[in-house]
C-alpha positions in Angstrom: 14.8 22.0 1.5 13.2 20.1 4.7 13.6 22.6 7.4 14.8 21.0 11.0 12.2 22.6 13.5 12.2 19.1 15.8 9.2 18.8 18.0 8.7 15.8 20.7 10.5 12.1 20.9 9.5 9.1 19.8 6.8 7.8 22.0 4.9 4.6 22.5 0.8 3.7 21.8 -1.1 4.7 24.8 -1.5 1.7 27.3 -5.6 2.2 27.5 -6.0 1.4 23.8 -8.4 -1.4 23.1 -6.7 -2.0 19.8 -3.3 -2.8 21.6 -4.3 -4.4 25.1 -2.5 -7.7 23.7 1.3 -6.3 23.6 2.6 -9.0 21.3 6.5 -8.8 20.7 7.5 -6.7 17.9 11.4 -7.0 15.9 13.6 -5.4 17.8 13.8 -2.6 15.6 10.2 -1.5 16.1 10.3 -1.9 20.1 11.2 2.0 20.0 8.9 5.0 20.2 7.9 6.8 17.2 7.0 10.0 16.5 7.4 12.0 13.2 7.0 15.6 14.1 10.5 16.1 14.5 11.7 15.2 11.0 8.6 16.1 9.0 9.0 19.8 10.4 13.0 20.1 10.3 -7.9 -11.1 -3.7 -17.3 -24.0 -8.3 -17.7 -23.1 -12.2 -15.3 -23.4 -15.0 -13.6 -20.1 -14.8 -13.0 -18.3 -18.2 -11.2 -15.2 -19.4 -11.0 -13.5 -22.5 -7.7 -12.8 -24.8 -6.3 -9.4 -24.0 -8.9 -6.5 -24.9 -9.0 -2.9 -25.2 -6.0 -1.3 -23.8 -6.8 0.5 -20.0 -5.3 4.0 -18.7 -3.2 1.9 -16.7 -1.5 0.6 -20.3 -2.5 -2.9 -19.5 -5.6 -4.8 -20.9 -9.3 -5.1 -19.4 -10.5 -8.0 -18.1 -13.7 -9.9 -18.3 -16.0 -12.9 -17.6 -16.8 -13.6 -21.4 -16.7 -17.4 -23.2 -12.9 -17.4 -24.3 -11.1 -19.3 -26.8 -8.9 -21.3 -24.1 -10.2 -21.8 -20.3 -8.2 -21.2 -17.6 -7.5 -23.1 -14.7 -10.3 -22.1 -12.0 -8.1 -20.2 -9.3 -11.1 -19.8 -6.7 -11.8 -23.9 -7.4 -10.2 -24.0 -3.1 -12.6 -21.6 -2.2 -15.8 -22.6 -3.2 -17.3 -23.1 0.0 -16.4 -20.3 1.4 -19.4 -17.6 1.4 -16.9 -15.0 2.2 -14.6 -15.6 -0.9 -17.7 -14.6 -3.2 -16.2 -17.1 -5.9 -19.4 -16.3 -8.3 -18.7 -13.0 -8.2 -15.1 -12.4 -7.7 -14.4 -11.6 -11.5 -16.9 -9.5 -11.6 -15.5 -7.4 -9.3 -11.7 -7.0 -9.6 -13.1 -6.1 -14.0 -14.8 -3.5 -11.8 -12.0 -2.6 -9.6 -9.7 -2.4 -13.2 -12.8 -0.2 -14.4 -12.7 2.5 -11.5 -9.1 2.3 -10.3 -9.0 5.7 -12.5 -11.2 7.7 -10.6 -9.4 7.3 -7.5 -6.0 8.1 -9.2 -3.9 11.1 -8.2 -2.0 13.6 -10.1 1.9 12.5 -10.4 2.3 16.1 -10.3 0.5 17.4 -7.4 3.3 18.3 -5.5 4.0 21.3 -7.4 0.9 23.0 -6.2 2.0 22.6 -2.5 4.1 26.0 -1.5 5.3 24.6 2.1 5.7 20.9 1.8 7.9 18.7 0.0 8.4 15.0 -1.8 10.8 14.3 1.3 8.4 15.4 3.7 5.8 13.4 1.9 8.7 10.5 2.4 9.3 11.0 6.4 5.5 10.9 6.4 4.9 8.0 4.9 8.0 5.9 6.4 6.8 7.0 9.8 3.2 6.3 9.3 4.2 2.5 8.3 5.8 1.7 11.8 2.8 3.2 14.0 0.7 1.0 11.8 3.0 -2.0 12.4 3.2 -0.4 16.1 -0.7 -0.8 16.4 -0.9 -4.3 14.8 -3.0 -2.9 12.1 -4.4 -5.0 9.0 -2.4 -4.1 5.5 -5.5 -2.9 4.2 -5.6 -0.2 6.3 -1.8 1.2 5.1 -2.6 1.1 1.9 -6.0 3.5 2.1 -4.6 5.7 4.2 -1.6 6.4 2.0 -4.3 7.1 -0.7 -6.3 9.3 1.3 -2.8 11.6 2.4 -2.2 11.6 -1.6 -5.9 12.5 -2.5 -6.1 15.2 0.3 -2.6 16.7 -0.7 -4.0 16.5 -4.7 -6.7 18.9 -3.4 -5.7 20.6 -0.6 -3.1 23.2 0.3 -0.9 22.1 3.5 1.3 23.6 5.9 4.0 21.8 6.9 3.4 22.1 10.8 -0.2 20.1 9.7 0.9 17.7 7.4 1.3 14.8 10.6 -2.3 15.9 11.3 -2.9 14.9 7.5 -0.9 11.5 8.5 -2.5 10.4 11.3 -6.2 12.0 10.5 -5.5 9.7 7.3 -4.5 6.7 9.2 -7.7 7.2 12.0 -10.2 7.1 8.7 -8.7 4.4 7.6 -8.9 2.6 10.7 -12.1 3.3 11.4 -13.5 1.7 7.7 -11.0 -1.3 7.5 -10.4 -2.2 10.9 -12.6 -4.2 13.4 -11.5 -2.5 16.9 -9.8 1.1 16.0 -7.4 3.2 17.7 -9.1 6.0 19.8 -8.3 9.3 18.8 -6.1 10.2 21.9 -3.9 7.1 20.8 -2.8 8.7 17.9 -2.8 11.9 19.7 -0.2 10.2 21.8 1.6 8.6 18.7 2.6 11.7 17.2 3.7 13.1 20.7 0.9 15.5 21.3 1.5 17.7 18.5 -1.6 18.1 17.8 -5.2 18.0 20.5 -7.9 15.8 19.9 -10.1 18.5 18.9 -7.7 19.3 16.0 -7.8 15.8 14.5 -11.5 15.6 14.8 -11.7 18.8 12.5 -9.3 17.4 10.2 -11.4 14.5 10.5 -14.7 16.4 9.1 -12.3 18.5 6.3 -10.4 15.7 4.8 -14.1 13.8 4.6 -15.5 16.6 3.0 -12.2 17.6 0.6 -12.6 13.9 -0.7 -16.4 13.9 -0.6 -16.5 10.8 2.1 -15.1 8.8 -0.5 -13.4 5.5 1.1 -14.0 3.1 -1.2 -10.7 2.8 -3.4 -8.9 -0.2 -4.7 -5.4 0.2 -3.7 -2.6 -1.8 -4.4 -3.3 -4.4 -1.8 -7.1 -5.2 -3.3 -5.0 -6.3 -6.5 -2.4 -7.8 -5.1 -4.1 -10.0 -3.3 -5.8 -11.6 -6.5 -2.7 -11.6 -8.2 -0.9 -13.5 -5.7 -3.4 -16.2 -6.0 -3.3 -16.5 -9.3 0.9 -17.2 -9.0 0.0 -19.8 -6.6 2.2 -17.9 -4.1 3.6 -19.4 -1.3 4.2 -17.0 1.8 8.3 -16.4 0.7 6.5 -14.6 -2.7 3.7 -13.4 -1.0 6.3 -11.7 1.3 8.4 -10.7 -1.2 5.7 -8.6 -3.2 3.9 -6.6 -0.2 7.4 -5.7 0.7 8.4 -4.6 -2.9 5.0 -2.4 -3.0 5.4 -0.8 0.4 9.2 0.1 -0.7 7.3 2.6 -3.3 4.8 3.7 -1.1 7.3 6.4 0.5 8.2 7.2 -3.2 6.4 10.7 -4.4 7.8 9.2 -8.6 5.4 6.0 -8.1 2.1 8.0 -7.4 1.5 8.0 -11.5 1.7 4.1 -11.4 -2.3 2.6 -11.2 -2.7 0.5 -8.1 -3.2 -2.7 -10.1 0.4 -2.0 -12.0 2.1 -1.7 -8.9 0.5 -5.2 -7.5 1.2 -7.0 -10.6 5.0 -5.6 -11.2 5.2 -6.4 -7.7 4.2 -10.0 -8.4 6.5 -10.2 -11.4 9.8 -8.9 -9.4 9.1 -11.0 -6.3 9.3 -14.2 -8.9 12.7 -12.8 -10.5 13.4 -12.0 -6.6 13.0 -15.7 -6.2 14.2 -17.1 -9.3 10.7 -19.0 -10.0 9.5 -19.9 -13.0 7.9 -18.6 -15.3 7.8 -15.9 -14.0 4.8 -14.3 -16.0 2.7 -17.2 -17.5 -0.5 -16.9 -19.6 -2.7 -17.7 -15.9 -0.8 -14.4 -14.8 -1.4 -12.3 -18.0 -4.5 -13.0 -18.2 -5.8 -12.3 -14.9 -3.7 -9.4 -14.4 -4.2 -8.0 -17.7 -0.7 -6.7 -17.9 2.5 -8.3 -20.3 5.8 -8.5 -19.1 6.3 -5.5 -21.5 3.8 -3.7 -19.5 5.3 -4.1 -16.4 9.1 -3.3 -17.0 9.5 0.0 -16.2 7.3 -0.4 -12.7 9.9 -3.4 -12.3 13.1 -2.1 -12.9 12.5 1.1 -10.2 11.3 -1.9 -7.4 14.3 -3.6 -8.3 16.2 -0.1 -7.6 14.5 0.8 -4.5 15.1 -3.1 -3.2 19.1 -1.9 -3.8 19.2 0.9 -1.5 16.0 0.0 1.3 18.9 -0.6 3.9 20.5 3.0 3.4 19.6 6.7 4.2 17.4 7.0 6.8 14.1 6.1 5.7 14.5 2.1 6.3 11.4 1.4 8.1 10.4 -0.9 5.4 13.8 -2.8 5.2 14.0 -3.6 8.8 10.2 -4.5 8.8 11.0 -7.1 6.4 14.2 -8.4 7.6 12.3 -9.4 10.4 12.0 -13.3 10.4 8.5 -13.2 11.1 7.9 -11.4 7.5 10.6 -14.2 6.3 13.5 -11.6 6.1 12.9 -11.4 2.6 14.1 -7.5 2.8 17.8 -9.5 3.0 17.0 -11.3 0.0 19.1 -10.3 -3.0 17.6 -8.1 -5.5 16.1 -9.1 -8.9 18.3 -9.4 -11.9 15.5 -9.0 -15.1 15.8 -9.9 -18.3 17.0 -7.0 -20.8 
């Protein structure tokens, strides 16, 4: 059970941050101070794909840049001139990102090696961590690695529960510094998490979750594929929308850590269609990029469907009110998907 030893209130980002000088209006729901510590201790050639290959860990197919029967329409055709879009090579890389996805995969069952801690705690963690990022006006990328870093520290290392915030917010501060441009100072998430913790503390848990994972940063997460995948359905922002908010509803789920980060993004993509009612709503262009069928991606489907039906209850719903905001096109108040049997 989750124990109730409540420490500190919610509290706001420091007002000497660089990464927050510009204090832009946030939904109402996030204009309140957060802090966790009370309830975690109580993605210009003729592009072509192959057919489906050899079958991946994830259960979906690899993909790569070999002479196919059938070409497919060149997705990256907009971005030709754009040096930073890496057209030439962009294949090249997400067969690579398919290739090593597994090596930065955690346990589904590392939990049960953690004596103090908890699936809800993991939960409270996760929920709180996702409004001090959208309190600090952070990039998605940098939500997404940091989730993986908690889970690949936890997978490895022991935690109390009085330190599992410092695992949070040491996560979040790594992430920070690798994905974002001007990162929080140290005392801002000092100062987040309601001086729980001192800065000395983080820094060390700085230096030991480094060295746990072996300064291993470089992951593709969920958002690397999703990000391809979205271009390849042509998504406007209403689907693109729709799928970051489906994935980030499983981030605070423990039961979704066995799912491969390019599953998630590409059920993701499939729900958000049905979410929609577009169609098709997996076509060959999809399937083949993706590497996944619609067979492949039921089960991941059916539980982002679920968690869509009860985002708004409990009281983890940072997620739902993040995305009922009209600035991420309220498309938490959307109904949920209805798939095919």
């Amino acid at each position: 059970m989750l124990h109730s030893c409540a420490v500190g209130r919610y509290v706001s980002l420091a007002g000497d941050s660089q990464s927050t000088k510009d204090n832009k209006n946030l939904p109402q729901e996030h204009s309140t101070k957060v802090n966790a510590q009370q309830m975690l201790m109580g993605v210009k050639k003729k592009q072509i794909l192959p057919e489906p290959l050899a079958e991946t860990p994830c259960g979906g197919h690899e993909v790569e840049m070999e002479e196919a029967e059938e070409p497919l329409p060149n997705i990256d055709e907009d971005d030709a001139d754009d040096p930073l879009a890496v057209v030439d090579y962009v294949e090249d890389m997400y067969s690579y990102y398919r290739k090593t996805e597994m090596k930065s995969f955690v346990p589904s069952d590392y939990m049960g090696r953690q004596s103090d801690i908890n699936e809800k705690m993991r939960a409270i963690l996760i929920d709180w961590l996702i409004e001090v990022h959208l309190k600090f006006k952070l990039m998605p990328e940098t939500l997404y690695l940091t989730i993986n870093l908690i889970d690949r520290y936890l997978a490895c290392q022991v935690v109390m529960r009085k330190n599992l915030q410092l695992v949070g917010v040491t996560a979040m501060l790594l992430a920070c510094k690798y994905e974002e441009i001007w990162a929080p100072l140290v005392n801002d998430f000092v100062f987040i998490s309601d001086k729980a913790y001192t800065r000395e503390q983080v820094l060390e848990m700085e230096k030991h979750m480094l060295n746990k994972l072996r300064f291993n940063l470089t992951v593709p997460t969920p958002y690397v594929f999703l990000v391809r995948f979205l271009k390849a359905a042509h998504a406007d922002i209403k689907l693109e929308m729709t799928a970051h908010f489906l994935v980030e509803l499983c981030l605070t789920e423990y039961r979704m850590v066995g799912y491969c980060p390019s599953l998630l993004a590409a059920a993701a993509v499939y729900t958000a269609q049905h979410t929609l009612n577009r169609t098709p709503c997996w076509s060959t262009v999809l399937e083949r990029h993706t590497g996944y069928t619609e067979m492949h991606l039921r089960d991941c489907a059916m539980k982002m469907v679920g968690f869509h039906k009860t985002a708004g209850k409990g009281n983890l719903t940072v997620v739902h009110k993040k995305y009922s905001n009209v600035n991420f096109q309220s498309v938490a108040n959307l109904s949920p998907a209805v798939l095919p049997m």
